[in-house]
NUSE-394072 format. One line per field, with one value per residue (C-alpha): residue in one letter; x, y, z. Coordinates in nm, 4 decimals. Each point is the difference from the previous one (the first is absolute). Layout:
aa A:... $
x X:... $
y Y:... $
z Z:... $
END
This chain:
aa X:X:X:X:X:X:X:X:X:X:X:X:X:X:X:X:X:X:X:X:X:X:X:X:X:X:X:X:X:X:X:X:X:X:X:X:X:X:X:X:X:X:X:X:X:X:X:X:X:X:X:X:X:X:X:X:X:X:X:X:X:X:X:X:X:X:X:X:X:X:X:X:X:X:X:X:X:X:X:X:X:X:X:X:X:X:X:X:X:X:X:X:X:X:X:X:X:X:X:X:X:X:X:X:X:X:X:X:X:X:X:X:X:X:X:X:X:X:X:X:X:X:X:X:X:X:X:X:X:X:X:X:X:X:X:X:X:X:X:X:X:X:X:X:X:X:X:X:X:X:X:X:X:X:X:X:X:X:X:X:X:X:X:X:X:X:X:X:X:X:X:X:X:X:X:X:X:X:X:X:X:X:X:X:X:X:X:X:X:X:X:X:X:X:X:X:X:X:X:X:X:X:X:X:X:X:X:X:X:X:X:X:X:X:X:X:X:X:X:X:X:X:X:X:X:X:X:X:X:X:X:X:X:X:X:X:X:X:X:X:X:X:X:X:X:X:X:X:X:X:X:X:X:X:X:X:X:X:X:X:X:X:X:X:X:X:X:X:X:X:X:X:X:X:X:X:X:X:X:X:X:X:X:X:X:X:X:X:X:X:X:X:X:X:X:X:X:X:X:X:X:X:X:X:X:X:X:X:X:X:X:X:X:X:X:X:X:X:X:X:X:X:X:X:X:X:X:X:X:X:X:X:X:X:X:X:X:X:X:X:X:X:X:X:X:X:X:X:X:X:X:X:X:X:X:X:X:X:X:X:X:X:X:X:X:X:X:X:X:X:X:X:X:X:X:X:X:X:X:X:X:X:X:X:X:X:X:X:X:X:X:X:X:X:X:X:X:X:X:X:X:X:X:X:X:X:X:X:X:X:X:X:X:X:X:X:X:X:X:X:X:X:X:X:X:X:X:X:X:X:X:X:X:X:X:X:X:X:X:X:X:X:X:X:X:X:X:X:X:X:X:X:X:X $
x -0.6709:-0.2500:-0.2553:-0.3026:0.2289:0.0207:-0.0165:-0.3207:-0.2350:0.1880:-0.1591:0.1291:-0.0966:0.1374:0.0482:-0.3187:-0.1579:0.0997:0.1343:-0.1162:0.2587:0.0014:0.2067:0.2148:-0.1461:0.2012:0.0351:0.0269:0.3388:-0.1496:-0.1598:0.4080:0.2663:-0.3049:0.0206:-0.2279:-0.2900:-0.3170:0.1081:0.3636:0.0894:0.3005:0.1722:0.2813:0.2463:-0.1670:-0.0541:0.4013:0.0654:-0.2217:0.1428:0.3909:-0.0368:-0.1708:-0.3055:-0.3331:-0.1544:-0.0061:0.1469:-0.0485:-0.0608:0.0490:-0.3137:-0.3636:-0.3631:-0.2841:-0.3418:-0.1250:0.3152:-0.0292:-0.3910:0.1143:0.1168:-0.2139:0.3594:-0.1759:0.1842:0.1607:-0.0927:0.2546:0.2159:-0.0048:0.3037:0.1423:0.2585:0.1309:-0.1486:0.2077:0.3835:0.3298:-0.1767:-0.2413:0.2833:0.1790:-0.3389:-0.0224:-0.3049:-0.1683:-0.2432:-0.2741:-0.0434:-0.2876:-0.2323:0.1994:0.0462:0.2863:0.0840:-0.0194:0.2910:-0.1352:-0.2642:-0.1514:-0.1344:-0.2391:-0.1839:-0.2182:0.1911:-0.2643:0.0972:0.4084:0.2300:0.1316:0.3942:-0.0829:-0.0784:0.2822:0.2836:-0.2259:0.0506:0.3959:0.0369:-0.2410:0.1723:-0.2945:0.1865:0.0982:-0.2566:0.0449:-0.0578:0.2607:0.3381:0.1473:-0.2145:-0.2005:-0.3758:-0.2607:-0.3739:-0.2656:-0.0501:0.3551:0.0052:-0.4115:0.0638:0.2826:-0.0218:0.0207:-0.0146:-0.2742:0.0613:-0.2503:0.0115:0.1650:0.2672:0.0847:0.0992:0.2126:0.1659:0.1135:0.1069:0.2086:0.1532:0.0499:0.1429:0.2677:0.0573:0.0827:0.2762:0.1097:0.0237:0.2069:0.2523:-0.0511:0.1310:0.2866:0.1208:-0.0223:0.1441:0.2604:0.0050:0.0367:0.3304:0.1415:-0.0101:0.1373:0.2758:0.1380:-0.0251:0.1974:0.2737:-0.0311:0.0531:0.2564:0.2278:0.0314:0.0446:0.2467:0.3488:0.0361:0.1308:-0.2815:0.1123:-0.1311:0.1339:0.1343:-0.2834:0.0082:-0.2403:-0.1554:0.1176:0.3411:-0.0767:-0.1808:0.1746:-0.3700:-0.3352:-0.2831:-0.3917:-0.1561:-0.2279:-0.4075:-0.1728:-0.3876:0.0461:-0.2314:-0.2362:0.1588:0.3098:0.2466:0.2602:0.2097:0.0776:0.0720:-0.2450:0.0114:-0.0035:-0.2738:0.1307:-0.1401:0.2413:0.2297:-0.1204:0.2470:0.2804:-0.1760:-0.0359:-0.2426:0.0362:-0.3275:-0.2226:0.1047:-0.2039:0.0778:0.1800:-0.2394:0.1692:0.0261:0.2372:0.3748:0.1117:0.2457:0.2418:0.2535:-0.3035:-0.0260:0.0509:0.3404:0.0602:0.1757:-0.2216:-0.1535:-0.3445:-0.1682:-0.3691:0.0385:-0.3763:-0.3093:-0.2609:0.1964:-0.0004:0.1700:0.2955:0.3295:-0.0768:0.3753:0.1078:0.2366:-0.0246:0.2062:-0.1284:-0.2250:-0.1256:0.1075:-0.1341:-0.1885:0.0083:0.0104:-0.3433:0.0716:-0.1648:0.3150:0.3464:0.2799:0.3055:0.3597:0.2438:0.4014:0.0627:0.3506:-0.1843:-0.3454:-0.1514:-0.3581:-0.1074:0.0714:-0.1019:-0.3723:0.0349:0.0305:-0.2479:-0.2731:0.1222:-0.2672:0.2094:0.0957:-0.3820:-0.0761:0.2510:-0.0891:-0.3717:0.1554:0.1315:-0.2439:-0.2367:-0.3467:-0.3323:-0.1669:0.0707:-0.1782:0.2650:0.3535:0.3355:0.3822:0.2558:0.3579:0.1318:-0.1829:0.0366:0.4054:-0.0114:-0.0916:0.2995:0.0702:0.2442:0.2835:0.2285:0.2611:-0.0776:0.0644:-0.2301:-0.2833:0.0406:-0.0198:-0.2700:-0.1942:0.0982:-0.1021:-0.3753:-0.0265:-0.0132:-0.1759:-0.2669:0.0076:-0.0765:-0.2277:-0.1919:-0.0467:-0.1971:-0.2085:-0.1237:-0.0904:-0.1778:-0.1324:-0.1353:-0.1698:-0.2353:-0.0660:-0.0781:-0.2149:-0.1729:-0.0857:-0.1197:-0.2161:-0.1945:-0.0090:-0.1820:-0.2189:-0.1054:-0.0249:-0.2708:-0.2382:0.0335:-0.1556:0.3530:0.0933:-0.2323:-0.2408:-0.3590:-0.2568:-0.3720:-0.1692:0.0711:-0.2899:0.1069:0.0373:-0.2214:-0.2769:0.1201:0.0338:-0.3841:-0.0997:0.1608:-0.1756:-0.3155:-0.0030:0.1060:-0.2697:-0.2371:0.1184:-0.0538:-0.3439:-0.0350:0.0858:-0.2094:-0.3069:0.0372:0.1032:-0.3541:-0.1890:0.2145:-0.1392:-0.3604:-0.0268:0.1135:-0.2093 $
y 1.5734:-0.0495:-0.3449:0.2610:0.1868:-0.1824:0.0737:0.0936:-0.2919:-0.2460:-0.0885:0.0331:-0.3463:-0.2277:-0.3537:-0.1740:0.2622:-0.2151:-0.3357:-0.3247:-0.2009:-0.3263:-0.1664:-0.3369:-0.3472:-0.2518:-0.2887:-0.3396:-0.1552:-0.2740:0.2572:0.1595:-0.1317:-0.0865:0.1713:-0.0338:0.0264:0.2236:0.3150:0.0645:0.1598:0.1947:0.1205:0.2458:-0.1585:-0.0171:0.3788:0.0354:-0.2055:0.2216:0.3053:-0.0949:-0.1241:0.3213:-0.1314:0.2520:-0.3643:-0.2980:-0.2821:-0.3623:-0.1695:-0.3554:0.0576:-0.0865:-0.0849:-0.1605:0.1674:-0.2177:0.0164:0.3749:0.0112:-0.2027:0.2045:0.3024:0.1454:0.3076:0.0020:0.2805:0.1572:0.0290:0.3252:0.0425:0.1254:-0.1960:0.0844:-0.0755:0.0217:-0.0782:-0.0489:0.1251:-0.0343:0.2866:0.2064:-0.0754:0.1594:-0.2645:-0.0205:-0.2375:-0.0342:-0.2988:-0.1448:-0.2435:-0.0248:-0.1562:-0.0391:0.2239:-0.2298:0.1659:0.2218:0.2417:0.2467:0.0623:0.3185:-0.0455:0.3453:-0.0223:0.0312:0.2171:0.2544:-0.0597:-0.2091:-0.2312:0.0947:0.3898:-0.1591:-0.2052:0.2673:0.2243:-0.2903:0.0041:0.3494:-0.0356:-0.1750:-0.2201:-0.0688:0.3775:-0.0488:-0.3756:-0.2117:-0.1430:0.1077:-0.3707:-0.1524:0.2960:-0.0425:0.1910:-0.0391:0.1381:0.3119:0.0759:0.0190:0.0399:0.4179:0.0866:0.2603:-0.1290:0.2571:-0.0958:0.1233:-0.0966:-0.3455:0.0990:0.2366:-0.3255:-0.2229:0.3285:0.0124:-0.3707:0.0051:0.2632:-0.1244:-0.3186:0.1671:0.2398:-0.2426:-0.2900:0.2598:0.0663:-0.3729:-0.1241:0.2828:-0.1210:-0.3368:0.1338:0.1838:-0.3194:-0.2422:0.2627:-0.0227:-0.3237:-0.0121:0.2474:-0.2002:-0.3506:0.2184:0.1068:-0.3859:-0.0920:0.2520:-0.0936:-0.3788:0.0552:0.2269:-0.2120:-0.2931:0.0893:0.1466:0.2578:-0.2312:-0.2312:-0.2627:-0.1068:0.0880:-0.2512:-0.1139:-0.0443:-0.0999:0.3077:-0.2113:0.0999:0.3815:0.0138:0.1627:-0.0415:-0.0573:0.0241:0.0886:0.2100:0.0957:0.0002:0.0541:0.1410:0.3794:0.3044:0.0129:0.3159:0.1349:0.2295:0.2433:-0.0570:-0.2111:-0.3570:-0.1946:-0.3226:-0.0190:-0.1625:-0.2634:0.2680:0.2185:-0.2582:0.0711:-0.1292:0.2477:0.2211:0.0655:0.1895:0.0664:0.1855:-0.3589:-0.0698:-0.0369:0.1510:-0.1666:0.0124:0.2180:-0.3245:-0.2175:0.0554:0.0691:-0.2921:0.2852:-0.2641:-0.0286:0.3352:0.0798:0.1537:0.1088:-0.3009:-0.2290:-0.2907:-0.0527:-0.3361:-0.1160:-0.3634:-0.0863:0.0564:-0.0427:-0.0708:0.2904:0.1724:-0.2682:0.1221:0.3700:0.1603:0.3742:0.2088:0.2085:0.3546:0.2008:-0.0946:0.2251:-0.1202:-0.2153:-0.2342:-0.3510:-0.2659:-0.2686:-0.3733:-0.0817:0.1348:-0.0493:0.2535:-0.1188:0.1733:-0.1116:-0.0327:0.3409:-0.1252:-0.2246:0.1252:0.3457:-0.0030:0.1977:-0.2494:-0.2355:0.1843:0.0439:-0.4237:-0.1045:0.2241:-0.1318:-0.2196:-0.3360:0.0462:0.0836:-0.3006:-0.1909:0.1444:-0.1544:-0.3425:0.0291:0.0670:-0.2381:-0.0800:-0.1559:0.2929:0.3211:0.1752:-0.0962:-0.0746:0.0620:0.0542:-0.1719:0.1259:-0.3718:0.0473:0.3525:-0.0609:-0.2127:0.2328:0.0499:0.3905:0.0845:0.1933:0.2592:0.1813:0.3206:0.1889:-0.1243:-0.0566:0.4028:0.0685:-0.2157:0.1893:0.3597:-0.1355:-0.1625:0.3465:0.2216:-0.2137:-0.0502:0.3598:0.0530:-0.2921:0.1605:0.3273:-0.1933:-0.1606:0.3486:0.0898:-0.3107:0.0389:0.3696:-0.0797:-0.2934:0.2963:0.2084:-0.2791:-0.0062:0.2996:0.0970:-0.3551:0.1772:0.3062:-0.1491:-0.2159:0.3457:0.1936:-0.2342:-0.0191:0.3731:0.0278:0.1241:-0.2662:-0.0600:0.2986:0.0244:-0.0047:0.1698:-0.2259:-0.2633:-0.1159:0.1081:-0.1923:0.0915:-0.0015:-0.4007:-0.0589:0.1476:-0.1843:-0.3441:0.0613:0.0713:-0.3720:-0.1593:0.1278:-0.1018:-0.3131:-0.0894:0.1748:-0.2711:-0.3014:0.0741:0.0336:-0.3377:-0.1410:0.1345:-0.1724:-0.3127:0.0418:0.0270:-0.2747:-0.2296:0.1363 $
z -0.4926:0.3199:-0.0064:-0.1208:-0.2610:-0.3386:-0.3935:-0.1807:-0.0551:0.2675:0.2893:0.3783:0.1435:0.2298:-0.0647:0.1591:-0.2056:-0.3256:0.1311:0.1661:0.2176:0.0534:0.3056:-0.0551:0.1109:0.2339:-0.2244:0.1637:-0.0451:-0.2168:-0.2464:-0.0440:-0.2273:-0.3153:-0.3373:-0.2903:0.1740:-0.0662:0.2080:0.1108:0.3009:0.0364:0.3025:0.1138:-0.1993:-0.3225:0.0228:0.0536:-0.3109:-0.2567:0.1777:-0.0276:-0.3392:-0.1063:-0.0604:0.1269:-0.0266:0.2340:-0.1871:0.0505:0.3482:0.1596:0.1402:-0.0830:0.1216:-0.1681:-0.0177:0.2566:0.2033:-0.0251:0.0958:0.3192:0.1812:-0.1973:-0.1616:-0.2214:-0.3431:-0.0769:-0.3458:-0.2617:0.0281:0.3753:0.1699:0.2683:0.3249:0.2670:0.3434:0.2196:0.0884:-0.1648:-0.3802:0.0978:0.0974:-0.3322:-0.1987:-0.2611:-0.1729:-0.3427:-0.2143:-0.0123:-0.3898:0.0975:0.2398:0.3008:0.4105:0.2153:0.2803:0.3898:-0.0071:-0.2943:-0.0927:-0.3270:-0.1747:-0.2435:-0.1781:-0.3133:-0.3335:-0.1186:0.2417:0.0663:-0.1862:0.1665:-0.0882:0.1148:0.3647:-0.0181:-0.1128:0.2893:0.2326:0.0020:0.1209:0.2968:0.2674:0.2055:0.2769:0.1219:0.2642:0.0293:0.3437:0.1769:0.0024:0.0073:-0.2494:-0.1884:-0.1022:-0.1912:-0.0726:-0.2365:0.2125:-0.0048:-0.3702:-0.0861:0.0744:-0.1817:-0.2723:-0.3374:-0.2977:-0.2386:-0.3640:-0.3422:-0.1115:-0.3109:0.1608:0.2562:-0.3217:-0.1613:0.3566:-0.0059:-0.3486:0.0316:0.3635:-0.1779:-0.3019:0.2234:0.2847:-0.2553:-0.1188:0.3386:0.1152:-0.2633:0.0750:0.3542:-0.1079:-0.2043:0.2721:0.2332:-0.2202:0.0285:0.3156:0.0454:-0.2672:0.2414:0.2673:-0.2153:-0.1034:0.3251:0.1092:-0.2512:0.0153:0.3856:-0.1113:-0.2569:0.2210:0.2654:-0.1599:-0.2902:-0.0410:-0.2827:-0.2293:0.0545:0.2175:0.3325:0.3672:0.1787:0.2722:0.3521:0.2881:0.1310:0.3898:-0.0937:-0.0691:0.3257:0.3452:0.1718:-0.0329:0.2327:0.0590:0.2118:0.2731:-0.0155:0.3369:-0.0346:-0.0670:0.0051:-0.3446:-0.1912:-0.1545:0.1880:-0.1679:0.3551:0.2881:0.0258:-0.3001:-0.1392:-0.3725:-0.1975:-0.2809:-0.2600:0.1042:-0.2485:-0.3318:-0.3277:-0.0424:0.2836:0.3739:0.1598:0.3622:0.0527:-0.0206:0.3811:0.3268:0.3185:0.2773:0.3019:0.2882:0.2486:-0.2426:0.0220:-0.3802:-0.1160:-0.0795:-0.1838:-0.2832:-0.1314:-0.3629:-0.0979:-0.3582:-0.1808:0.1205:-0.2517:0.0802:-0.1097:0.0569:0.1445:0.0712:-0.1528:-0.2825:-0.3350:-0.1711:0.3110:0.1366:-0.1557:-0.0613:0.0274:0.0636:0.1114:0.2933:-0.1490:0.2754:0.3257:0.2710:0.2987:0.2191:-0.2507:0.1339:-0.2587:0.0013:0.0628:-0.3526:-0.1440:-0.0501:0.0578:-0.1695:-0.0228:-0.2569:0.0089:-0.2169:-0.0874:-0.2134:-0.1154:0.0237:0.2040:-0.2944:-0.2516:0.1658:0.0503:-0.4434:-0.0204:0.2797:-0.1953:-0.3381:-0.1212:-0.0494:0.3421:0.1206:-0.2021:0.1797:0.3330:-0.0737:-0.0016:0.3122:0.1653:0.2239:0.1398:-0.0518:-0.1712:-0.1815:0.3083:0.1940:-0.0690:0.1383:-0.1412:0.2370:0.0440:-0.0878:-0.3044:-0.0761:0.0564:-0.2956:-0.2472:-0.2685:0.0065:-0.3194:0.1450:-0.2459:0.1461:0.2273:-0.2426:-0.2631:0.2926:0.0891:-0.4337:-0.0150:0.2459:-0.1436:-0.3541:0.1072:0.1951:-0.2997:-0.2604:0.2944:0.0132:-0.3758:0.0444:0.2859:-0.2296:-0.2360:0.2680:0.1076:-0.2965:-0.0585:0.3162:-0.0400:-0.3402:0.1710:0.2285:-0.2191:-0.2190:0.3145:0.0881:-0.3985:0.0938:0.2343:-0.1120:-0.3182:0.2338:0.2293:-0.3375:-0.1291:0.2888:0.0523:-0.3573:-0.2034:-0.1874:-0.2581:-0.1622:0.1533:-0.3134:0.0748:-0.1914:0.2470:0.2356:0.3005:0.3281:0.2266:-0.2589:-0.0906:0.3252:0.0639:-0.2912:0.1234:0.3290:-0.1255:-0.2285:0.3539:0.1551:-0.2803:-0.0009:0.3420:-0.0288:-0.2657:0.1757:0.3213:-0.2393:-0.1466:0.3949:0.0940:-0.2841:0.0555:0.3660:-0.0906:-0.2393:0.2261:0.3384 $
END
C-alpha cells in the first residue's frame, strides 16, 4: 500500500501533519542524579529500561527538576502521553521508543512526539512508531543523528479515533498471546543451553560409575605453548594469502578462520605461526569476557598466521587428546576456574599467563575413555543442536507473524472498519478548525489587553 493509498475514512498524513516534537534540554550536571522533584527528566537509558522490560511506558527515573529549575533554563514540559526517542548514537539505531505518563523533561539526547488525543491515541503512534526506523537516513556514519525534519515528513496512516483504540486492543490482545509463547520458547532456550553445560561438566569430570578422574596440571599435558604474531595489517578479510587471525576467530567450541586481516605485501609471513589442524587455540589478553576463549582448529586454510593476543598450545597425545582437552577448558567449572586466574586492574583489560594457566588441574581418564567421551558429547550435542533449531526457527517465525500483525494493522486489515465512525480527515478538519478559533480567540483578548492599557 503507497503513502496516498489507505482504507475508507483514514486519512493519508504525515507526521508533522498530527504531531508536535519537542527536542531534549542539556541539563547542568548539578540538576542530574535528583528524584522526587516536580518534573522528571528521563534520558536514553530510561527509554531502554521501559522497552526491555516490556513496558510501552517510561518507568521511573533518577532524574528530576523543580518548576523553577525547569523555567531556568526555559525546559518546555512535555504533556502527558508524548512519545519519546532517541536522537542520536547506537540507541537510535536500536529503534526503542516509550511512552510519557506525566508531564515531564527528555534530556539532550532525545526527541519527543506529542499529537492530540482527540485525534490519535497515543498507543496507535507508539505501536506505528516501532516499525518506522528514524535513523534510515540518519547523519553520521560513526555516531548517527537525526532531527525533526528527518522524521516531521514521514507518512503516517491516519485511521478514526475509534478504529485507532479497536487497533490497539486487538494488537495488545494477539501480541500478548504471541509474547508469552515468545518467552516459552526462550526459557527453552535457555534450558537447552544449561543442559549441554552440564553434560559438558559431568562428562569430563566423572567416570561412569561416578567417581572422579585423577587430576593433573594442564603444564604436564603440554609439549608447547606459544603466541603469535600482530603487525598492523590491511582493514578487510581475505579468503587467501598470508592473514593474521583476529581473536574472534576463537569462539567456545568453535574456530572461524574467515575473521582474519590481510598480511600487507611488504611483511615476510612468520611461516612457523600458521594454523595447522590440531592446534589448541586460547585467548590470553583482553577484556574479561574474552581472555580464555578455547577451540580447536579441525581444519584451517592455509596460511592463517596466529595473533599475539592468543595462545597456540599443543598437548603430549600419549596422555590427553587436544579434543578433550578443548570439552574441559569450555566446561564451566573450568571457565570458572580459568576466571580466577586471570589478572589485571580492570575487566577492560586483563591477561592469562602461561605460569598461571599451567596450573590449572585438567582431569585426565585413560585415552580411551577421553576418545568415548568425545564420541558420546558428539551425539547428544547433536540431538541437542536439533532442538535448538527448532527453537530457533519458532522465535523466527514468532517474529515474522509479529510484524506481519504490526503491517496488517496500519494497512487497515486487522480490525473491521465501521461507517458510522467519524472519519479522519473530517476530525482532523474539525480539530483544525477549533485551533484556529482558538488562536483567533486569544489575539482578540491580546488586542483589548493592548488598548486598555495604551
Amino acid at each position: 500500500m503507497s503513502s496516498s493509498e489507505v482504507p475508507a475514512g483514514w486519512a493519508s498524513v504525515t507526521l508533522e501533519d498530527v504531531c508536535d516534537f519537542y527536542a531534549g534540554y542539556g541539563f547542568p550536571t548539578e540538576m542530574q542524579g535528583r528524584s522526587g522533584q516536580e518534573y522528571p527528566f528521563y534520558k536514553v537509558r530510561d527509554i531502554s529500561i521501559a522497552w526491555t522490560s516490556g513496558s510501552r511506558f517510561l518507568l521511573g527515573t533518577d532524574n528530576s527538576l523543580s518548576g523553577a529549575e525547569a523555567a531556568s533554563i526555559r525546559a518546555k514540559p512535555l504533556p502527558s502521553g508524548t512519545l519519546v526517542f532517541a536522537k542520536i548514537g547506537e540507541a537510535l539505531r536500536l529503534n526503542r521508543r516509550a511512552i510519557t505518563t506525566v508531564p515531564s523533561l527528555i534530556d539532550n539526547n532525545t526527541m519527543g512526539m506529542w499529537a492530540d488525543p482527540e485525534l490519535v491515541e497515543p498507543q496507535y503512534l507508539y505501536w506505528y512508531s516501532t516499525i518506522t526506523k528514524f535513523d534510515s537516513d540518519a547523519r553520521a556514519s560513526v555516531v548517527p543523528s537525526i532531527r525533526k525534519s528527518d522524521v516531521a515528513n514521514l507518512h503516517f496512516p491516519l485511521p478514526p479515533r475509534a478504529e485507532q483504540i479497536r487497533i490497539v486492543e486487538k494488537l495488545e490482545e494477539l501480541l500478548s498471546d504471541l509474547d508469552a509463547g515468545v518467552a516459552e520458547l526462550k526459557a527453552a532456550q535457555r534450558k537447552l543451553t544449561q543442559y549441554r553445560l552440564s553434560l559438558l561438566q559431568d562428562a569430563v569430570e566423572t567416570s561412569g560409575s561416578g567417581s572422579s578422574y585423577a587430576r593433573r596440571p594442564l603444564g604436564e599435558l603440554v609439549v608447547s605453548i606459544g603466541q603469535g604474531w600482530s603487525p598492523k595489517c590491511e582493514d578487510g578479510a581475505v579468503d587467501s594469502g598470508w592473514a593474521v587471525i583476529k581473536t574472534t576467530a576463537i569462539q567456545p567450541l568453535s574456530f572461524d578462520g574467515s575473521h582474519n586481516k590481510k598480511l600487507p605485501g611488504n611483511l615476510k609471513p612468520r611461516e612457523h605461526l600458521e594454523l595447522k589442524s590440531g592446534d589448541l587455540l586460547v585467548t590470553r589478553a583482553g577484556p574479561r569476557s574474552r581472555v580464555g576463549i578455547t577451540c580447536l582448529v579441525r581444519q584451517a586454510r592455509s596460511r592463517l598466521i596466529l595473533c599475539d593476543k592468543a595462545y597456540r598450545v599443543r598437548c603430549d597425545e600419549s596422555r590427553i587428546n587436544p579434543a578433550f582437552l578443548e570439552l574441559v577448558l569450555n566446561a564451566p567449572g573450568f571457565v570458572n576456574e580459568i576466571d580466577r586466574l586471570k589478572t589485571g586492574i580492570n575487566d577492560s583489560g586483563l591477561n592469562l599467563t602461561q605460569d598461571r594457566f599451567f596450573t590449572l588441574s585438567i582431569p585426565l581418564p585413560s585415552l580411551a575413555e577421553q576418545a568415548q567421551i568425545i564420541e558420546a558429547l558428539a551425539l547428544q550435542n547433536h540431538a541437542i543442536a536439533d532442538q535448538e533449531r527448532a527453537v530457533a526457527k519458532g522465535l523466527e517465525q514468532a517474529d515474522a507473524q509479529r510484524k506481519n500483525l504490526l503491517k496488517a494493522a496500519f494497512a487497515g486489515h486487522l480490525v473491521p472498519q465501521n461507517p458510522s465512525d467519524e472519519a479522519a480527515s473530517e476530525l482532523l478538519a474539525r480539530i483544525r478548525a477549533a485551533r484556529v478559533a482558538d488562536s483567533a480567540t486569544h489575539a482578540r483578548k491580546r488586542g483589548r489587553k493592548t488598548k486598555e492599557t495604551a
